[in-house]
GUFI-473786 format. One record per residue: residue in three letters; x, y, z of N, C-alpha, C, O, CB in turn. Coordinates in pm, whole numbers. Atoms other than C-alpha are relative to their C-alpha. Glycine has a CB too. Layout:
aa	neast	nnorth	nup	caeast	canorth	caup	ceast	cnorth	cup	oeast	onorth	oup	cbeast	cbnorth	cbup
Ala	X	Y	Z	X	Y	Z	X	Y	Z	X	Y	Z	X	Y	Z
...
***
This chain:
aa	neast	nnorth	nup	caeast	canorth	caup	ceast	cnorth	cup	oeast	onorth	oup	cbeast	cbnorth	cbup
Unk	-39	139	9	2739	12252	9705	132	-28	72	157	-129	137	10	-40	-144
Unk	-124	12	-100	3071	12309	9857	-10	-41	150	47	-127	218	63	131	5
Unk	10	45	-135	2950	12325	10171	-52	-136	49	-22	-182	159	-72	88	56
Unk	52	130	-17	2765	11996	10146	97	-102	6	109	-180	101	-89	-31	-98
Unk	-121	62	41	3061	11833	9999	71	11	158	75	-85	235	84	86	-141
Unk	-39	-31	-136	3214	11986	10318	12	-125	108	98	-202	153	-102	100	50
Unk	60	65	-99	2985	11833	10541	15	-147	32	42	-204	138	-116	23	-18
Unk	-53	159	16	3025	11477	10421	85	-63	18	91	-173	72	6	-44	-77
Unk	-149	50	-25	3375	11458	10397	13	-14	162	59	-118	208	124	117	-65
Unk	-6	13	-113	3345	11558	10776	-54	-121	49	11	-184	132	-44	94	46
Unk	42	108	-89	3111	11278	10863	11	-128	-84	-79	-209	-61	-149	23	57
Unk	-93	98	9	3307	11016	10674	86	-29	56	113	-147	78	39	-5	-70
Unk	-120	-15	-45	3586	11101	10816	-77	-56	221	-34	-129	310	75	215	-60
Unk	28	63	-174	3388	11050	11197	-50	-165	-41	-41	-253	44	-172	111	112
Unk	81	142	-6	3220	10722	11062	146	-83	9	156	-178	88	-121	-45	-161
Unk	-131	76	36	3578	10593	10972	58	8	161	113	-91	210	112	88	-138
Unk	-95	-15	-126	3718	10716	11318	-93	-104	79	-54	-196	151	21	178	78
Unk	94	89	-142	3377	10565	11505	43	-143	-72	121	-177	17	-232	32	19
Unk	-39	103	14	3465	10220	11333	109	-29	58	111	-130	129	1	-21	-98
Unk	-173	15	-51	3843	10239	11431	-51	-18	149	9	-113	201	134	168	-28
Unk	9	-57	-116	3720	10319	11756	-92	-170	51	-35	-233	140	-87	186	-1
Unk	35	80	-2	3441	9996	11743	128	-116	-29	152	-177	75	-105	22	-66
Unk	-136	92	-33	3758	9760	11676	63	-12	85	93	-119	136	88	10	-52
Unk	-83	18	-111	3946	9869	11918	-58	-61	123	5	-141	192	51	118	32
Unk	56	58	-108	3668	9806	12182	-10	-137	-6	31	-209	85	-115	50	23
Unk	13	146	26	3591	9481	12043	101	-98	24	93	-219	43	-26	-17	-121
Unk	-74	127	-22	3896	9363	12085	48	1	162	112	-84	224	135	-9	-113
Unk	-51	-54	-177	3951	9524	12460	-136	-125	-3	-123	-231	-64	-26	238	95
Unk	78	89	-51	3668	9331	12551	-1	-168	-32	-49	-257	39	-110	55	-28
Unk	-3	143	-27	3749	9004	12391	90	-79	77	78	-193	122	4	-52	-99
Unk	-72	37	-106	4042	9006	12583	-20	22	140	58	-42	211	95	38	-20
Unk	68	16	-95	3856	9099	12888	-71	-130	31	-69	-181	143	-68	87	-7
Unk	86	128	-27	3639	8793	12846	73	-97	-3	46	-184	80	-105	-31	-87
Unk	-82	94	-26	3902	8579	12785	84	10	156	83	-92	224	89	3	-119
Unk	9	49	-122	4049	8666	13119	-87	-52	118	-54	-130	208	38	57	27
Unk	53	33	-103	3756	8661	13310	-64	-121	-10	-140	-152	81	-70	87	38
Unk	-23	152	4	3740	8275	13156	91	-39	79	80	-105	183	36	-52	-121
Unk	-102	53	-40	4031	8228	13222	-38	-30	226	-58	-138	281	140	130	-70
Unk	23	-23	-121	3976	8366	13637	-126	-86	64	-133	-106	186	-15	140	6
Unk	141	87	7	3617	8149	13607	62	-151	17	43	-206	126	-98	21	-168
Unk	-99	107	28	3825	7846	13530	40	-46	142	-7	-141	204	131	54	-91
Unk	-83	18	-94	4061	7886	13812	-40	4	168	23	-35	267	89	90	-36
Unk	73	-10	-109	3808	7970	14074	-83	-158	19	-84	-213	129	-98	136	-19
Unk	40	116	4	3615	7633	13967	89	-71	84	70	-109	200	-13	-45	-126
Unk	-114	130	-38	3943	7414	14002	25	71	178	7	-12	267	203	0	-141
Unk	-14	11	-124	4012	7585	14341	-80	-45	87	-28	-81	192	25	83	32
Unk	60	14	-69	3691	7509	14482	16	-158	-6	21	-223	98	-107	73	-15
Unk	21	122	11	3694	7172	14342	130	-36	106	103	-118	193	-5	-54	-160
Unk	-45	84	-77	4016	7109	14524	43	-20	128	116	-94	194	55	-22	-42
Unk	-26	-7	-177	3952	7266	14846	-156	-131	55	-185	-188	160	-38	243	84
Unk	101	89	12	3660	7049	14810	21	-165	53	-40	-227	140	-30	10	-143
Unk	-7	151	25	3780	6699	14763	65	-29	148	128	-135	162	105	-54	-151
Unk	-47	10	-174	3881	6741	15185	146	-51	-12	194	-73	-123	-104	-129	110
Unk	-123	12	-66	4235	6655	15379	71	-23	-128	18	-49	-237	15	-115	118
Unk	-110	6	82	4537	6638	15194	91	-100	77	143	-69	184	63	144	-29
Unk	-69	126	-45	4717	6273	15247	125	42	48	177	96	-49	18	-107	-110
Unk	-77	4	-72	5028	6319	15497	48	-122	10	-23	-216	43	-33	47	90
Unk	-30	125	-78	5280	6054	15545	63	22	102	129	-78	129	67	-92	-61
Unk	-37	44	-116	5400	6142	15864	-161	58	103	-220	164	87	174	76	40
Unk	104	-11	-84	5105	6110	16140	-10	96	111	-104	115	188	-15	-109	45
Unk	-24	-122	-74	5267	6404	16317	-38	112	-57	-60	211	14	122	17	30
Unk	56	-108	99	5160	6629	16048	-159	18	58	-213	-87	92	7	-59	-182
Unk	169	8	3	4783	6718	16110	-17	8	-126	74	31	-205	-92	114	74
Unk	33	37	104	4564	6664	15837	-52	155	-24	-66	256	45	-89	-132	-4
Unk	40	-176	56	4447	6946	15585	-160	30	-45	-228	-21	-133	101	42	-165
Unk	113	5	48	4151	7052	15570	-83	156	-65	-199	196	-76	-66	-69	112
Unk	7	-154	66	4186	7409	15412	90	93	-44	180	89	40	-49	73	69
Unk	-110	-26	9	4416	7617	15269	103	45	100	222	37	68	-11	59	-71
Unk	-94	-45	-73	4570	7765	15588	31	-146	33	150	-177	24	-34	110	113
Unk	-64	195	-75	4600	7352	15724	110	-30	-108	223	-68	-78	-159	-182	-14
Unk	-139	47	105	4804	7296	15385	109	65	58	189	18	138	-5	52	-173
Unk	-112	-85	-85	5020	7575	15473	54	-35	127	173	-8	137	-44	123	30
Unk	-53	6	-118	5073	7481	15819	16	-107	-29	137	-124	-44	-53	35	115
Unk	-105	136	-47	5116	7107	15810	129	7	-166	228	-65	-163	-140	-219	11
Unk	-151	-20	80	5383	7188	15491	102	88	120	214	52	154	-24	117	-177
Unk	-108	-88	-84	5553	7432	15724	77	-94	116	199	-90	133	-85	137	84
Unk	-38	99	-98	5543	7125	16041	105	-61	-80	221	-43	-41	-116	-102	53
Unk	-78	106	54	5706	6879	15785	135	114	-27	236	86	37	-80	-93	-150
Unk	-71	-48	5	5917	7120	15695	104	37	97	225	40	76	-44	52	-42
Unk	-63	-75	-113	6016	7263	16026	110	-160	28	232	-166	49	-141	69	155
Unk	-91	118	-47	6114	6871	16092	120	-76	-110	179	-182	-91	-109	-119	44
Unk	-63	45	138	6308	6824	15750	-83	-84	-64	0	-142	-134	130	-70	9
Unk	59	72	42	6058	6619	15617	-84	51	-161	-206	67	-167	-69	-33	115
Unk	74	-75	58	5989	6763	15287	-73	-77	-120	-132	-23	-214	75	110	-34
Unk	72	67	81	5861	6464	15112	-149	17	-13	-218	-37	-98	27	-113	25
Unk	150	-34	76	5524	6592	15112	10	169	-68	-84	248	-58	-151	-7	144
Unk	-3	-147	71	5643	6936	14917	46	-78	-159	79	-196	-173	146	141	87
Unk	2	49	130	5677	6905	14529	162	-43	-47	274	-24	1	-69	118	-96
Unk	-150	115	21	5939	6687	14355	108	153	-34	214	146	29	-15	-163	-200
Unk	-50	-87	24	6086	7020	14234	90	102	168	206	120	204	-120	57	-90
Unk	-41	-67	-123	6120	7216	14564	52	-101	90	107	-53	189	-112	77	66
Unk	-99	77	-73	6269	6886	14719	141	3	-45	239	-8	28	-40	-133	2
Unk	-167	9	50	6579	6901	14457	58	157	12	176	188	0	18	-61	-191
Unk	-45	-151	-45	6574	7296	14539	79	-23	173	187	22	211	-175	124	8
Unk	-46	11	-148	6613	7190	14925	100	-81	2	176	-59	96	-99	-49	98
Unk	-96	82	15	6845	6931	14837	111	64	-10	201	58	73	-16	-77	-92
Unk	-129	-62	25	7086	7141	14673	18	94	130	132	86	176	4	85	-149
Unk	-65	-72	-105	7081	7395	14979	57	-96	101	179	-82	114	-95	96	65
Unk	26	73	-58	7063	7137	15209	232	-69	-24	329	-82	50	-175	-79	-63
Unk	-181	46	94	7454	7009	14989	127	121	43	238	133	94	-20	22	-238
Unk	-70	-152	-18	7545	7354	14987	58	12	174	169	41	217	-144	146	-37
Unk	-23	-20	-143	7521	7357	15365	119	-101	94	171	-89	205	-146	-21	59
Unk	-97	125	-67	7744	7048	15433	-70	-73	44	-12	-181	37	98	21	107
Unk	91	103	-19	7436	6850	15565	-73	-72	-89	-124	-20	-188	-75	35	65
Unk	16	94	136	7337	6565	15367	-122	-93	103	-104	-169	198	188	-110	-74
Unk	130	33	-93	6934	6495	15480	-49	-129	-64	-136	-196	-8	-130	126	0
Unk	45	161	4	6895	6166	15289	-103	-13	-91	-152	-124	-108	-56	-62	141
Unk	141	82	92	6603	6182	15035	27	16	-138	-51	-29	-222	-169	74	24
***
């Protein structure tokens, strides 16, 4: 009987570890699925907003955008000409302050 006793204790002792072991996966994977929501998500919204075509320019020297490298490049044109009213309200008061810093005072 000892040895039975034995035996059991042993495969309690694995059922308890294989549960521990089922938790842990369960939760690796719900956080797997939650990123690859998350990455699902973000792939949608990009398509949607390479989608919705050109990106409005107000100077007519800019070319228009019609993909992500065109964003990139006509931000870089406006840029190259100081024109950074089509970059975000944030990165205009970033350029501003260098822009102060520098002793030139560009006006927007």
């Amino acid at each position: 009987m000892a040895a039975l006793d034995a035996r059991e204790s042993e495969c309690r002792a694995r059922v308890a570890e294989l549960r521990k072991q089922i938790a842990e996966l369960s939760e690796a994977v719900s956080q797997a699925e939650a990123e690859l929501s998350r990455l699902q998500i973000t792939r949608e919204t990009v398509k949607q907003v390479l989608a919705d075509g050109p990106v409005a320019t107000r100077d007519a020297s800019v070319p228009a955008a019609s993909g992500p490298v065109d964003v990139a490049a006509a931000l870089l044109a406006a840029e190259a000409v100081g024109d950074v009213t089509v970059m975000s309200p944030d990165y205009q008061r970033i350029t501003a302050l260098f822009a102060r810093v520098d002793g030139r005072e560009l006006g927007w």
